[in-house]
Backbone bond lengths (Angstrom), bond angles and torsions (degrees), N, CA, C in turn:
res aa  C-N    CA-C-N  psi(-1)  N-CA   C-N-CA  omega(-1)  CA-C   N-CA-C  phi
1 X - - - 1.441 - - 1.526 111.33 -
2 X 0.839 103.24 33.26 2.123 113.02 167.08 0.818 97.97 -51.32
3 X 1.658 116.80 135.97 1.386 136.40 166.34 1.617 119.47 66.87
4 X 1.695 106.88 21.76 1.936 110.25 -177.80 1.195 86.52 -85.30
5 X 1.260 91.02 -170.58 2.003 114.18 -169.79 1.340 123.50 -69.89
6 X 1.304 107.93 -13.28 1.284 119.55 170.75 1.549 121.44 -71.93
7 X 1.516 117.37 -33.08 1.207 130.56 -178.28 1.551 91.92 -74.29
8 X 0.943 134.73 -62.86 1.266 125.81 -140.00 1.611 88.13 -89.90
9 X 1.151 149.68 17.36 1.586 169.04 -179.39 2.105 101.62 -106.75
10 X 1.051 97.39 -42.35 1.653 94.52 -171.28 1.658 91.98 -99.28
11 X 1.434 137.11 -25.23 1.455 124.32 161.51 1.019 117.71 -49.38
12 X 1.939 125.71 -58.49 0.884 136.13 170.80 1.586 122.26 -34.63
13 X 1.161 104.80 -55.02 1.455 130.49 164.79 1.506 111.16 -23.16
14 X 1.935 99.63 -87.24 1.350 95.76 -160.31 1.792 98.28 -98.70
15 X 1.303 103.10 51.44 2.134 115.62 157.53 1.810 92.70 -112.04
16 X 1.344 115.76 -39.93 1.339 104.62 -175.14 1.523 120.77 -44.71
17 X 1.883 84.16 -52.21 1.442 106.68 -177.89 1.495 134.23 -48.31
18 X 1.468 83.45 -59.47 1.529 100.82 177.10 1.922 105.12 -55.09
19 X 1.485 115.85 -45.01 2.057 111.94 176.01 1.001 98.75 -62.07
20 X 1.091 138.72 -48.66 2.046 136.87 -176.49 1.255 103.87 -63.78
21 X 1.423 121.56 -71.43 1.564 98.99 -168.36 1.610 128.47 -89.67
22 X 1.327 115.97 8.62 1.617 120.68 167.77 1.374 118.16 -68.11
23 X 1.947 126.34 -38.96 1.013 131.83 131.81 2.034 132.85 -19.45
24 X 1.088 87.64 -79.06 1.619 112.27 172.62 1.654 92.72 -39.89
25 X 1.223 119.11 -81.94 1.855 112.36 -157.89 1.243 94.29 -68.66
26 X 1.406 145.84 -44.25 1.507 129.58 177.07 1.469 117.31 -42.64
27 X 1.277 108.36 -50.57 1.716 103.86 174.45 1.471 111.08 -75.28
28 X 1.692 133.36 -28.32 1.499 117.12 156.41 1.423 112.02 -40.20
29 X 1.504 98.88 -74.26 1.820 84.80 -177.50 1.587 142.42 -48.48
30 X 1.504 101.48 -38.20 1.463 96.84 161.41 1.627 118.75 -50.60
31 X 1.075 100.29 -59.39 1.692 111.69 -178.15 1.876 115.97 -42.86
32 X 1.649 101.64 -20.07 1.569 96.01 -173.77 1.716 92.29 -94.71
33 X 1.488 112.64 -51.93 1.407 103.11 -178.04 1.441 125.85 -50.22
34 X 1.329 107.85 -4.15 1.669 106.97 -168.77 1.425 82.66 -100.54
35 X 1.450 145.63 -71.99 1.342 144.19 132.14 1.965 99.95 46.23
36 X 1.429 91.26 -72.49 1.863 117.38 -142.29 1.612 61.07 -78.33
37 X 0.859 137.51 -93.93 1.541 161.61 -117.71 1.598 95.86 -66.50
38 X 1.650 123.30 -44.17 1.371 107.59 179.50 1.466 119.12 -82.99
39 X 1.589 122.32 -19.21 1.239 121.46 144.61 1.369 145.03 -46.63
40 X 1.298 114.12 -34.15 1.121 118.77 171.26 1.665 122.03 -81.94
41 X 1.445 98.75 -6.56 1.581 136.25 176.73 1.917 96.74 -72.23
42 X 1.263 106.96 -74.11 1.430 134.13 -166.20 1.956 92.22 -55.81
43 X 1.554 113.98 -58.28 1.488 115.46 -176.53 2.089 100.44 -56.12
44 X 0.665 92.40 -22.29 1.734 86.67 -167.40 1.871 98.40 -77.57
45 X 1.354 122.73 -46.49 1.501 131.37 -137.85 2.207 67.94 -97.94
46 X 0.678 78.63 -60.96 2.248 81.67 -174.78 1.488 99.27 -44.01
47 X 1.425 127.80 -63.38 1.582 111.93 168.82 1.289 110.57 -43.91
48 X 1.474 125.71 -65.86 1.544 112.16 171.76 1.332 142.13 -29.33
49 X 1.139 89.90 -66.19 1.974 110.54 159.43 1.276 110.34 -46.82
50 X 1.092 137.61 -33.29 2.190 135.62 -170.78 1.682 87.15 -106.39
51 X 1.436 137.31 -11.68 1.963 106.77 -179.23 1.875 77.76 -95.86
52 X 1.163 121.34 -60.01 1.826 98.11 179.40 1.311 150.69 -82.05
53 X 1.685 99.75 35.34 0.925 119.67 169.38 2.255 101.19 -114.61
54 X 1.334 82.92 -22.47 2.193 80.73 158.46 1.392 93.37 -85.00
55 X 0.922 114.17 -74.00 2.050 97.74 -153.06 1.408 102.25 -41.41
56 X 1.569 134.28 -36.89 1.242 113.50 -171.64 1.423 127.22 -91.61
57 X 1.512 96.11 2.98 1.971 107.05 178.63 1.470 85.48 -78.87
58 X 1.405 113.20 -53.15 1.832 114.17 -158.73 1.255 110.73 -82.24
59 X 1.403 147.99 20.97 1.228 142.81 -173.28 1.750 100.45 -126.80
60 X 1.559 105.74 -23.91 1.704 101.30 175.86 1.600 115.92 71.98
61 X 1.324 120.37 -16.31 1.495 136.28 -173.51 1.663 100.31 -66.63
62 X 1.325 120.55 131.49 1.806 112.74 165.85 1.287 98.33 -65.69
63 X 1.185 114.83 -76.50 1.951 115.50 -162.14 1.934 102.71 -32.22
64 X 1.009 120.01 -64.46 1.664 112.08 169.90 1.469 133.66 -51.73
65 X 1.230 107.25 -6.99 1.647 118.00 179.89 1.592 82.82 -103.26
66 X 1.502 138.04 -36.66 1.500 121.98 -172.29 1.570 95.65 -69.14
67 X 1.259 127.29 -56.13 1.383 129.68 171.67 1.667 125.01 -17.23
68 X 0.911 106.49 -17.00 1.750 107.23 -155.96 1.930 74.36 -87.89
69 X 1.594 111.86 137.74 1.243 136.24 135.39 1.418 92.29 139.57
């Protein structure tokens, strides 16, 4: 039965598939790299945030304790 209705039923099939989900995992992946990308965002500003939050415990100064953020 080469080429009955069934074949041309599971082509149909996986053409649907393939327009539906090439979409779908392109926006997963964007969505993780932006993910990766605002973390590594958050690790940078948090090191920042913990060295001026030492200089301003250890310096005792108000204006440098307002400084921290």
């Amino acid at each position: 039965m080469a080429g009955g209705p069934m074949d041309k039923i599971h082509k149909n099939c996986r053409l649907m598939l393939r327009v539906l989900l090439l979409p779908v995992l392109l926006l997963i992946l964007s969505f993780n790299i932006q993910q990766v990308m605002a973390f590594e965002g958050d690790y940078v500003w948090e090191a920042r945030f913990k060295t001026s939050l030492a200089k301003a415990r250890s310096s005792h100064q108000a204006k440098d304790q307002y400084a921290v953020g």
